[in-house]
N, C-alpha and C positions, 0 to 999 in steps of 0.2 A: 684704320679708322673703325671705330665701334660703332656699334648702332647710335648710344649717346651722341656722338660726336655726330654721325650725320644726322642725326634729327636738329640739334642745333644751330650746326650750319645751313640748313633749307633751312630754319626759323630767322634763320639772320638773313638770309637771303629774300624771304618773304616779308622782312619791316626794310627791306632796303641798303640793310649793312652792310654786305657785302655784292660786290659785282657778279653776274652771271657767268662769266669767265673766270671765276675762281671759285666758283663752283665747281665747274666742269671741268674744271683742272682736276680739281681734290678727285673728283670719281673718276676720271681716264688717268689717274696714276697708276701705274703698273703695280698689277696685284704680288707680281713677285719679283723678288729682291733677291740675282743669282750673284749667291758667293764662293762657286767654283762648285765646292765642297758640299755648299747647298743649297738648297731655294725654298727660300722663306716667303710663307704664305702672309702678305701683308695684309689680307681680308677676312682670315682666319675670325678675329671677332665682328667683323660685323655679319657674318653670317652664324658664327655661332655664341656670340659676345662675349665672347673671352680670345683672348689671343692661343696663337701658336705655343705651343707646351714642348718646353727640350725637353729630349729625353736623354739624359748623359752619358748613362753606360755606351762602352763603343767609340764615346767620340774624343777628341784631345781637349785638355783643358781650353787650348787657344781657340779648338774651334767651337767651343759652348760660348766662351767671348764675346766672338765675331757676332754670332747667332744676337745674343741678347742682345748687343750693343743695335745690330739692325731695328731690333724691336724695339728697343728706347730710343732711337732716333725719330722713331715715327710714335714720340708717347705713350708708348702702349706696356702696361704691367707684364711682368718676367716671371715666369714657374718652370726653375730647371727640377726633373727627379731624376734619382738613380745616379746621385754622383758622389765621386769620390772626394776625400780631402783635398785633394791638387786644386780638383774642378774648383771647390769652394774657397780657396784661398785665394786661385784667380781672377775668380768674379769679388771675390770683396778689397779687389786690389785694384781692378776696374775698376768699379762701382762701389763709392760710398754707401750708399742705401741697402746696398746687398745682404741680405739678415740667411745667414746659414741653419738650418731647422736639422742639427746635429740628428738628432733620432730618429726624423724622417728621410734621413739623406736627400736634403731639398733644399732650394738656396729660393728666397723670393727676391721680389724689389718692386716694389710699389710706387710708380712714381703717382698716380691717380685713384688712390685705394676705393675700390666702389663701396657704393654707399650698402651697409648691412638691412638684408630682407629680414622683413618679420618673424617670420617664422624660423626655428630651431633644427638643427642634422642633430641627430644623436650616433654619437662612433662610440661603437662598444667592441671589447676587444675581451674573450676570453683569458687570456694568462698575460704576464707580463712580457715572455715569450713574444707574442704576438704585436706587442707597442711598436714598434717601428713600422708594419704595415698598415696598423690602425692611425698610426699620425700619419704616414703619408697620405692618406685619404681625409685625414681632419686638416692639413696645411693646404690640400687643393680646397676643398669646402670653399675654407676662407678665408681664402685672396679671391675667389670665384665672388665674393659678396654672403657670404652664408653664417649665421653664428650658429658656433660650433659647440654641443655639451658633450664632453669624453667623460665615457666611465672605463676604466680600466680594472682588470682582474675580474670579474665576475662570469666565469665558466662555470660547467653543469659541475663539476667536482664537488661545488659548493652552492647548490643552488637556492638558500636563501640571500646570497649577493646581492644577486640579480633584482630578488623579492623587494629589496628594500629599497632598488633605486625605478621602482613602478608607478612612480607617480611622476618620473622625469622622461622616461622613456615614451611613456603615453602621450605624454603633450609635442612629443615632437612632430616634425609633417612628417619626414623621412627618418627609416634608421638606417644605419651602415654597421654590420653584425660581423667581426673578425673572427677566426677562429681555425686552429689545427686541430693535432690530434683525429679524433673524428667527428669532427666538425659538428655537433649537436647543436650547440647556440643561438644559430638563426631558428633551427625550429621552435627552440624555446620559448624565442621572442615573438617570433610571429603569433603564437598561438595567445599571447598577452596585448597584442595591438593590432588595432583596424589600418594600420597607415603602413605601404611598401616598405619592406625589407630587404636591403641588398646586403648578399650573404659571400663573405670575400675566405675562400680558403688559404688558410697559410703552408708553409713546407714546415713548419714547426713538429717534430716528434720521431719517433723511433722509428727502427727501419721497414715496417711495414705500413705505416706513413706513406710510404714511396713518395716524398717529397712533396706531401701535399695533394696528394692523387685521391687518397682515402677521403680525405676530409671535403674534396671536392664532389668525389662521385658521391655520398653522405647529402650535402647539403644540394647535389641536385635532385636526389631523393627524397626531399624532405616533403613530409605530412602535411606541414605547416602552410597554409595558403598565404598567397602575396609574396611567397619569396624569391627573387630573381639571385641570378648565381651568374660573379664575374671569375676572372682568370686568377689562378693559384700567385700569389702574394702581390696582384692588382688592387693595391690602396690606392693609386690614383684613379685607377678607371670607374671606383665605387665613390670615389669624390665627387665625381665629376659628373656621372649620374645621379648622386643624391643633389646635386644643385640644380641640375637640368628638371626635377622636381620637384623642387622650393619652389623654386620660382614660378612654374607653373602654380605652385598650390595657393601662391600670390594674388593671381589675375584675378 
């Protein structure tokens, strides 16, 4: 149950449409749904308004399934990441709706697509290198409810890029700033906009890179004020903060 869904159920309940015993059904249903293997948190959105998120690496195709299929049973939108082809065949072999996000390795399925907030994510993504952890954090965005402007390719290598897309990036509430190598970009950016910047390092680049080590301890270094710093090629975890505030910039 989402927050949506229980405010409208008390509103139905408050003109009389439904009985107070099915109310109280809906809220003493068991918040979790054990399927051996796992236990799914069936309250996950209404405390945080979005469902339970697979995460795929690790698990069998069957048991990313089962998983989603729990969530759609109880109407609730699907965000698997980090999966493999198998996984994605499977679920669009379940689930008709199932839409495969090849580059982000992420399959969604909407059965309730919430409605898109006003305000814009900007996912910027240094090199082309880097598009696949900048779209996993633009497919969480939005399915989350969030419209999404992706600029791609614009690292410091070439720093009038960036220049000419300064009138897109300013307008947005939130940025989400990708970036290997070592990781320059978020400071970049910060230093050109008043609104949070979440700074996502990638494992992208040579071997003193250290998979992404450089670019992370880089951008938690940075000069640049407002800039928060998630884990080395967490595009969804920067998704998913950048909606937690949209939405607040909403209220």
């Amino acid at each position: 149950m989402t927050n949506t869904e229980a405010i409208k159920l008390l509103e139905k309940f408050r003109a009389g449409g439904v009985s107070r015993e099915r109310v109280l059904q809906a809220f003493q249903a068991a918040p979790i749904a054990d399927l051996g293997f796992a236990q799914v948190d069936m309250h996950r959105a209404l405390r945080k308004g979005f469902p339970e998120v697979i995460f795929g690496a690790g698990k069998t195709p069957e048991q990313v399934v089962k998983i989603a299929g729990k969530l759609m049973d109880h109407e609730q939108n699907v965000l698997v990441t980090r999966l493999t082809p198998e996984h994605a065949r499977a679920l669009k072999k379940k689930f008709k709706a199932a839409k495969h996000h090849e580059l982000a390795r992420c399959v969604t399925i909407e059965k309730k697509p919430l409605p898109k907030r006003s305000g814009t994510i900007a996912v910027i993504c240094a090199g082309t290198s880097d598009l696949p952890v900048a779209e996993e954090a633009a497919v969480t965005a939005e399915i989350m409810g969030n419209r999404v402007e992706r600029i791609a390719d614009v690292g410091v290598a070439g720093l009038h890029r960036i220049l000419s897309r300064l009138e897109t990036i300013q307008l947005a509430n939130v940025l989400v700033v990708v970036a290997g190598m070592e990781g320059a970009l978020p400071s970049v950016v910060a230093g050109l906009v008043s609104k949070p910047v979440i700074a996502v390092p990638t494992s992208v680049g040579y071997g003193a890179s250290f998979g992404g080590v450089a670019a992370l301890l880089g951008m938690l270094n940075s000069c640049g004020s407002g800039v928060t710093v998630v884990n080395i090629d967490n595009g969804f975890g920067a998704g998913y903060a950048a909606s937690q505030i949209n939405a607040l910039a909403e209220k």
